[in-house]
C-alpha positions as CSV (number, residue, x, y, z in Angstrom):
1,X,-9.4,2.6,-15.5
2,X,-12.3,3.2,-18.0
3,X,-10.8,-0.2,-19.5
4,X,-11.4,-2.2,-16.0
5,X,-14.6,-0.8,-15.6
6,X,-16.2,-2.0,-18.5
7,X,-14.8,-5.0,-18.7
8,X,-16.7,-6.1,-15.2
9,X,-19.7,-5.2,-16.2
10,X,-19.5,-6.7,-19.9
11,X,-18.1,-10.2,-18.1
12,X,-20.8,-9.5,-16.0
13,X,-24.2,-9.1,-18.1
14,X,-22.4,-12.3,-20.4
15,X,-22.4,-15.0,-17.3
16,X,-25.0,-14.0,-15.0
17,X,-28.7,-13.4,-15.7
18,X,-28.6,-9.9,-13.8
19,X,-28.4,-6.5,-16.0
20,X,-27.8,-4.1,-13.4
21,X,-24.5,-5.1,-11.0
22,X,-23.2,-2.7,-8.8
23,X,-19.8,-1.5,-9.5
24,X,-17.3,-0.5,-6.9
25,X,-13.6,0.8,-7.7
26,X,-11.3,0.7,-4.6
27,X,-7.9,2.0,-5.9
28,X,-4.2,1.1,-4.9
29,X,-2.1,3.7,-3.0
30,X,1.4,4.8,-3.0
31,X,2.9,6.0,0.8
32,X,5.4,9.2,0.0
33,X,7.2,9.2,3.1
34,X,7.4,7.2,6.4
35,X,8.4,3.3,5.2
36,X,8.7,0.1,8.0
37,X,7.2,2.8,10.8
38,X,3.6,1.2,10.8
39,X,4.2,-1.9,12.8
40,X,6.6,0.2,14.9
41,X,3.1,2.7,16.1
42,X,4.5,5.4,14.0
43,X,3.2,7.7,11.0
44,X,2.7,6.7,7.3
45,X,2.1,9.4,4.5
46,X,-0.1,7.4,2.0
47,X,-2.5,8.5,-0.7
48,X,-5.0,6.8,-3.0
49,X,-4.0,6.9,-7.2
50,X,-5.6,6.6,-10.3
51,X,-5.6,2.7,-10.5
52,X,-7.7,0.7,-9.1
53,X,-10.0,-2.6,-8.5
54,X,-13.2,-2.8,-9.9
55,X,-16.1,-5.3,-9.0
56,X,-19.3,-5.9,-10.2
57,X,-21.7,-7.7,-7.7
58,X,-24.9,-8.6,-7.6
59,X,-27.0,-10.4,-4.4
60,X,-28.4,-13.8,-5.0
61,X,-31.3,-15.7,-3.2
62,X,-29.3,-18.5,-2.1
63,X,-25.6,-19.2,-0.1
64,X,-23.7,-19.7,-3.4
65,X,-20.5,-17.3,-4.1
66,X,-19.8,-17.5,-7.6
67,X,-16.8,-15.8,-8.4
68,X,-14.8,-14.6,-11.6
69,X,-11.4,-13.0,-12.0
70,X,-11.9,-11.5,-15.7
71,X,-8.4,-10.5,-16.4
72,X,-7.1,-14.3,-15.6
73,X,-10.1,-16.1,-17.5
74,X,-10.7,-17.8,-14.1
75,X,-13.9,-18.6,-12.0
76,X,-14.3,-19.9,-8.5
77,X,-17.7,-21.1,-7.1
78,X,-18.1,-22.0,-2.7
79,X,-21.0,-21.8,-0.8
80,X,-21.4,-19.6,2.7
81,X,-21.2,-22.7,4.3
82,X,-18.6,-24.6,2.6
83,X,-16.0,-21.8,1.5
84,X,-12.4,-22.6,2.2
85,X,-8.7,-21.1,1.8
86,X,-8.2,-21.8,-2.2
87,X,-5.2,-23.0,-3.6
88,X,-5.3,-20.3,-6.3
89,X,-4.9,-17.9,-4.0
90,X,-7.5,-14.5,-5.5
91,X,-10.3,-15.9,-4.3
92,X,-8.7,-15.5,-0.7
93,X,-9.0,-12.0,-0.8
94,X,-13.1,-12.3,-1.1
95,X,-13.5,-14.6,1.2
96,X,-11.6,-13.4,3.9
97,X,-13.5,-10.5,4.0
98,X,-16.7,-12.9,3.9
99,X,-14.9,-14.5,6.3
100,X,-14.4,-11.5,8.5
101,X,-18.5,-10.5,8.2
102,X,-19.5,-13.7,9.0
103,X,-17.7,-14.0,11.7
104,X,-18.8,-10.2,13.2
105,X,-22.1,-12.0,13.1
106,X,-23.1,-10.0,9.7
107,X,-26.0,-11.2,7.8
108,X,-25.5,-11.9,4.2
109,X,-26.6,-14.0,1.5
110,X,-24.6,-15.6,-1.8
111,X,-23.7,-12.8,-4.3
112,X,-22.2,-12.8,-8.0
113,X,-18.9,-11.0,-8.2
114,X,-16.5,-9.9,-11.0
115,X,-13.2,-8.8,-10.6
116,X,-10.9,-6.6,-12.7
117,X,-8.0,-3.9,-12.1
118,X,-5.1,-2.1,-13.4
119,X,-3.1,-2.0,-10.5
120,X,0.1,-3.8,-11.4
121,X,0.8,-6.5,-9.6
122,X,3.9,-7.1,-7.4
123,X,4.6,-3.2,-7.7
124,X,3.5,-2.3,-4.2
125,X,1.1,-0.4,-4.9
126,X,-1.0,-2.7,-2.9
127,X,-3.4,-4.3,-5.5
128,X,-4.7,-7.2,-2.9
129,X,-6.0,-4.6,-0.4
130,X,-7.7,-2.7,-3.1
131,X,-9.5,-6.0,-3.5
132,X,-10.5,-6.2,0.2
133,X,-11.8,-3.1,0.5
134,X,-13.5,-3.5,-2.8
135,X,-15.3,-6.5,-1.7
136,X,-15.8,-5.0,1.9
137,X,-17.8,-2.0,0.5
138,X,-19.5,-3.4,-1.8
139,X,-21.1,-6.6,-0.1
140,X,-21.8,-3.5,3.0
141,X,-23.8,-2.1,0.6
142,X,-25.7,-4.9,-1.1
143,X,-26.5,-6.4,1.8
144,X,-27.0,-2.8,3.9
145,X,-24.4,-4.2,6.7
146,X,-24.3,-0.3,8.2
147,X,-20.8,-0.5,8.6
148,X,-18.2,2.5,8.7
149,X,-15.5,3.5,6.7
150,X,-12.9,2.0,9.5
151,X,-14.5,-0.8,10.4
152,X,-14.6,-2.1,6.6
153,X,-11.0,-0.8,6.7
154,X,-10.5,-3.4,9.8
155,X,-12.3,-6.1,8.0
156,X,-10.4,-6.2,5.0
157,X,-7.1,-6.0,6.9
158,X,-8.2,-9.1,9.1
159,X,-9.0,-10.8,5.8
160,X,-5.4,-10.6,5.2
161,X,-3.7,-11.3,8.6
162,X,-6.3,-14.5,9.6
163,X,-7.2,-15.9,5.5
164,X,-4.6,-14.9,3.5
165,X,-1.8,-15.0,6.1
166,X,0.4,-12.1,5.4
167,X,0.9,-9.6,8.9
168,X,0.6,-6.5,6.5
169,X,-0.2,-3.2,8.9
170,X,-3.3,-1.3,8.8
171,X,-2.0,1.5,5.9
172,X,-2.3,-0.2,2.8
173,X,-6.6,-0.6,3.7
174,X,-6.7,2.7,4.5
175,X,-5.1,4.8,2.3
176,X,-7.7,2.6,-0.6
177,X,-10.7,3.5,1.6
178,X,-9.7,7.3,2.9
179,X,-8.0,8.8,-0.3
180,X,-9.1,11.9,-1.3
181,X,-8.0,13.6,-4.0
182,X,-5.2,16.1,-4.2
183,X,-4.7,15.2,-0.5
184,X,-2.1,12.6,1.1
185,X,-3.2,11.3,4.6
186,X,-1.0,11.6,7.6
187,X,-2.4,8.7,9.7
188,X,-1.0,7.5,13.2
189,X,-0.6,3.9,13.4
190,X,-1.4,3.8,16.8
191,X,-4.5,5.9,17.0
192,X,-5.8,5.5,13.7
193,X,-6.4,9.3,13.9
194,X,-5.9,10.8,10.5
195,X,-5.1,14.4,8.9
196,X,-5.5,15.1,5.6
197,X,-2.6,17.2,4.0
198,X,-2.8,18.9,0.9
199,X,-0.9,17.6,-2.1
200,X,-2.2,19.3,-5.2
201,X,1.4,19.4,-7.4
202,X,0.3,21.5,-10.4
203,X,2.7,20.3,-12.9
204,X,4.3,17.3,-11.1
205,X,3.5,13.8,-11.4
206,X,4.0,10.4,-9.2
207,X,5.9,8.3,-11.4
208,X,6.6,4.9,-10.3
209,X,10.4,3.2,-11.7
210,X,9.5,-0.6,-11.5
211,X,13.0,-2.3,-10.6
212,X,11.1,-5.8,-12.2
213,X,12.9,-7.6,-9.4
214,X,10.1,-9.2,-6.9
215,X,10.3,-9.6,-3.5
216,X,11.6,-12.9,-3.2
217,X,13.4,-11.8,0.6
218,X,10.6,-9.3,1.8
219,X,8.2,-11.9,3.6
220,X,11.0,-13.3,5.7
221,X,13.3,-10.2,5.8
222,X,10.1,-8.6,7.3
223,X,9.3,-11.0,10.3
224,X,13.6,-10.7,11.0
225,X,13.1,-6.6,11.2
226,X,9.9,-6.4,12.9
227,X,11.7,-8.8,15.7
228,X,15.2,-6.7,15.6
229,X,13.0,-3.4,16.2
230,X,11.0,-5.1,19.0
231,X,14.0,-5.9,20.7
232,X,15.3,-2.9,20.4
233,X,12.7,-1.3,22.6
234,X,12.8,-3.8,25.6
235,X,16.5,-2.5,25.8
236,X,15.0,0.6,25.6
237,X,12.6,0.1,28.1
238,X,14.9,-0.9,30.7
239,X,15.8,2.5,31.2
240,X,12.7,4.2,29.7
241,X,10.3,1.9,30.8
242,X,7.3,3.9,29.2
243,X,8.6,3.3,26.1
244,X,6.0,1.2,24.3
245,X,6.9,0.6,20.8
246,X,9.7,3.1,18.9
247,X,6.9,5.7,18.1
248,X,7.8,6.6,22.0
249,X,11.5,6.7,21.6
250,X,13.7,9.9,20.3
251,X,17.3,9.9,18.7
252,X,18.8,10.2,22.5
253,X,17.6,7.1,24.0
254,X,18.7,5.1,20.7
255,X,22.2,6.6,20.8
256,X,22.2,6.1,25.0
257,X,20.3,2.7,25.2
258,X,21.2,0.9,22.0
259,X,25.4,2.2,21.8
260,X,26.1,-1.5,23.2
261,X,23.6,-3.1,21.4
262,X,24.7,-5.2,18.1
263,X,24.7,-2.9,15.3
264,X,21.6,-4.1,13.6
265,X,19.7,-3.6,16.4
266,X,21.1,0.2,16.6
267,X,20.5,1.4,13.0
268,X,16.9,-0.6,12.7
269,X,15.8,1.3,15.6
270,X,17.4,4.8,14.7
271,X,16.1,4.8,11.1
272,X,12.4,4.1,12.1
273,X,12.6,7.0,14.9
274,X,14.2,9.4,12.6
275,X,11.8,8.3,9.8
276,X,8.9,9.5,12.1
277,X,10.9,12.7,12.7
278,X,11.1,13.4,9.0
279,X,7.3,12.3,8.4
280,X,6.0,15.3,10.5
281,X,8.1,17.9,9.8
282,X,7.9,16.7,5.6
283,X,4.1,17.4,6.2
284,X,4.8,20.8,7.5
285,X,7.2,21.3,4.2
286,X,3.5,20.2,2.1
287,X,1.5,23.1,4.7
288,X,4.0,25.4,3.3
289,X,4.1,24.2,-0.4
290,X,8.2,23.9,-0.1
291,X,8.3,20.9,-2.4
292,X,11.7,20.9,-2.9
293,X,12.5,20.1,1.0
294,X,9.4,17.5,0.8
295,X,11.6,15.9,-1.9
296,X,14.9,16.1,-0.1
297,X,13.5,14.2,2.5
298,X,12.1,11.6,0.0
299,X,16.4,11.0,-0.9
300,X,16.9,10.9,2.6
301,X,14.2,8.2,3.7
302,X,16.1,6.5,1.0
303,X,19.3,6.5,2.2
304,X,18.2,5.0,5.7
305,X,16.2,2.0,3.6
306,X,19.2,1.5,1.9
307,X,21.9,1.9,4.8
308,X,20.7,1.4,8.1
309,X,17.4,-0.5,7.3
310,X,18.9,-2.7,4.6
311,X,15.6,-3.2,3.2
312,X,16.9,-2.4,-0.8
313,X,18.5,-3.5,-3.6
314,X,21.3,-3.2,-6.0
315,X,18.9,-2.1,-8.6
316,X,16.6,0.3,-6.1
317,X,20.0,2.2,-5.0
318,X,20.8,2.6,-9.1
319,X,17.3,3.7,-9.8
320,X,17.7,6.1,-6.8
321,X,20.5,7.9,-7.5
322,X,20.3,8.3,-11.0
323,X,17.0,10.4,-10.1
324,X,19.0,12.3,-8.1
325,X,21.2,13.8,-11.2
326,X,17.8,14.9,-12.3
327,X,17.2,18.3,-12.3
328,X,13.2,17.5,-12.7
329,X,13.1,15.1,-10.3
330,X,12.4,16.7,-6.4
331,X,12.3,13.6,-4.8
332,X,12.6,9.5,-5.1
333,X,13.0,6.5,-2.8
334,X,12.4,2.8,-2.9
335,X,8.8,2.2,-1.6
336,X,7.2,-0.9,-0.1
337,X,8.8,-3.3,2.0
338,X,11.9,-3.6,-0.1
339,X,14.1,-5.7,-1.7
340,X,12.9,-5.0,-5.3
341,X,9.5,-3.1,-6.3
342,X,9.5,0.2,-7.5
343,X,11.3,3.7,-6.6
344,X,8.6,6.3,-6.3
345,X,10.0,9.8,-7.9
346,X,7.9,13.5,-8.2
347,X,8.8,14.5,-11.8
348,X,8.0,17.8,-13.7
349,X,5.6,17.4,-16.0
350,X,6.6,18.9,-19.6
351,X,9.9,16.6,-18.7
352,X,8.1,13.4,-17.7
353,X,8.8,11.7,-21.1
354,X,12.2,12.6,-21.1
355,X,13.0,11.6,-17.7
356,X,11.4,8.3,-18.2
357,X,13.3,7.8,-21.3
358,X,16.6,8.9,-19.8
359,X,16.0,6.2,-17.2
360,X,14.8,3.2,-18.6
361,X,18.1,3.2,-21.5
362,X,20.3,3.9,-18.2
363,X,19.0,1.3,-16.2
364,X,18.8,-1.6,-19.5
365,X,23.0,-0.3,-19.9
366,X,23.5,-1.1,-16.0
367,X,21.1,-4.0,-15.0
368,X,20.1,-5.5,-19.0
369,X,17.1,-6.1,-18.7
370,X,13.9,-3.7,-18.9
371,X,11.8,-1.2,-16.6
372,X,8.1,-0.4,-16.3
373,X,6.9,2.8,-15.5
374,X,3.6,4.2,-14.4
375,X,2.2,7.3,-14.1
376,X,-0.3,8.4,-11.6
377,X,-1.4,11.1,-9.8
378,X,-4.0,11.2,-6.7
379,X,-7.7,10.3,-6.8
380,X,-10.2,9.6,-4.2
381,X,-10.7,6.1,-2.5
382,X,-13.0,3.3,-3.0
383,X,-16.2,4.4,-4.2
384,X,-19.3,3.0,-6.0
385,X,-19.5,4.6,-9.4
């Protein structure tokens, strides 16, 4: 992180004639529990970690947004009036959420920005919201916007849904502006309403498997599920008509309601209300410090990615269960929308190295080719330092 940090500020002080930028870090998040239930109204169990976006910005005295991505060598200069949807796609991030200001009829001026991070890209850990809420706070505060937390948390997810043009849910912005160390954050979907439940693991650690496969299916895959879960509930509601999205359905109306449905239909329905079942009561296992059934349920959301969600991989299910032989490892399951990414795994500490080693020679024998691993624990959310 220290790396990131000063890099921003060096790149800084070398191309603009300003010594003192602001810096603000806005970290990436991993969600423990409760995958594919956020555009279903349901209940996500996200928290913030220890790698982050940083950006260094400065206010100018004209409209000109000049721009530079430090760890790509590249720069990128608009004007409030003239910005458009860029071609090299990180400048989208900023200006969508200049976009999103301007159009909330926000008063801001040109600023200088520079961007750097060491949130691994394609990892799902969620590296472009970082970057939106990065930007979001810090041209709130330069310009003293008065914005809230969740409204800068709305902002930078409309940057992504109108600008950018991916439908990502609300989780991924708020786990980088809400996360609070030692703490996950139970947060309803639907109500935005929030809990924060205590995660301090002395002597385990996150560690992230990176299955180095991308998500080529995930963006289409995505649309297909969202659709098949959709239509699930207007069966539903048929019989149940206040049934609004699957946060209102239990286990009995899918087995009544969806028995006759095709069988797609039936499992992407019943994994999504049994994922919400296992959220809450996994957050009562954290109340009580009972890690081991927090874990178990970790193997279990796995097993209904894998089987009745069909949102993983050869090489997620292999990462997966060779945790599961682990005596140090509590918990793992494939995390983000699927399809390749990383497993996410709570490891023992003195046998993190071991574990990791154990993992990567297993998975080169089965798959030949390599693994990244990262190791985080939980920090606080975005933040000027």
């Amino acid at each position: 992180m220290e790396q990131s940090h000063q890099l921003v500020i060096s790149t800084f002080k070398a191309n603009f004639d300003q010594d003192h930028p602001i810096v603000v870090c806005s970290p990436g998040r991993v969600n423990l529990i409760g995958e594919h239930t956020d555009y279903n109204m349901g209940f996500v169990l996200p928290a913030a970690i220890n790698k982050g976006i940083y950006i260094a910005i400065s206010k100018r005295e004209d409209d000109v947004i000049s721009l530079i991505a430090a760890d790509l060598n590249k720069k990128h200069q608009t004007t409030l009036k003239d910005y458009k949807y860029s071609d090299d796609n990180w400048p989208n991030f900023i200006l969508g959420v200049v976009d999103q200001l301007l159009k909330a009829g926000k008063h801001i001026r040109g600023f200088n920005a520079v961007i750097s991070g060491d949130v691994p890209l394609g990892a799902g850990m969620s590296s472009s919201a970082a970057l939106e809420c990065a930007v979001a706070f810090a041209l709130n505060h330069i310009f003293d916007l008065g914005l809230d937390k969740l409204s800068l948390v709305q902002k930078a997810q409309k940057a992504e849904n109108e600008f950018v043009g991916l439908q990502c849910g609300i989780m991924d912005q708020f786990a980088s502006v809400f996360g609070k160390q030692k703490h996950v954050i139970k947060l309803d979907c639907r109500s935005l309403e929030y809990e924060y439940v205590p995660f301090d693991l002395k002597g385990i650690k996150i560690v992230l498997f990176d299955s180095m496969v991308k998500h080529s299916l995930a963006s289409s895959e995505y649309n297909v599920r969202r659709s098949q879960c959709e239509e699930g509930v207007s069966i539903i509601q048929q019989s149940y008509p206040e049934v609004k999205t699957l946060r209102d359905a239990t286990i009995e109306m899918v087995e009544t309601c969806l028995k006759d449905a095709s069988a797609d239909i039936y499992n992407r329905c019943k994994y999504v209300v049994e994922e919400n079942d296992r959220l809450l009561n996994a957050c009562e296992d954290l109340k009580r410090g009972d890690i081991e059934a927090f874990g178990q349920k970790m193997y279990d959301t796995h097993e209904g990615l894998s089987k009745l969600y069909e949102v993983s991989c050869p090489e997620l299910d292999f990462i997966a269960a060779n945790a599961k032989k682990e005596s140090a490892i509590l918990g793992a399951r494939m995390m983000g929308g699927g399809f390749g990414g990383c497993v996410i795994a709570l490891v023992k500490e003195p046998e993190v190295d071991q574990v990791v080693k154990r993992m990567k020679d297993l998975y080169f024998q089965k798959m030949n080719k390599g693994m990244n691993v990262y190791i985080t624990q939980i920090e606080d959310g975005t933040r000027i330092l």
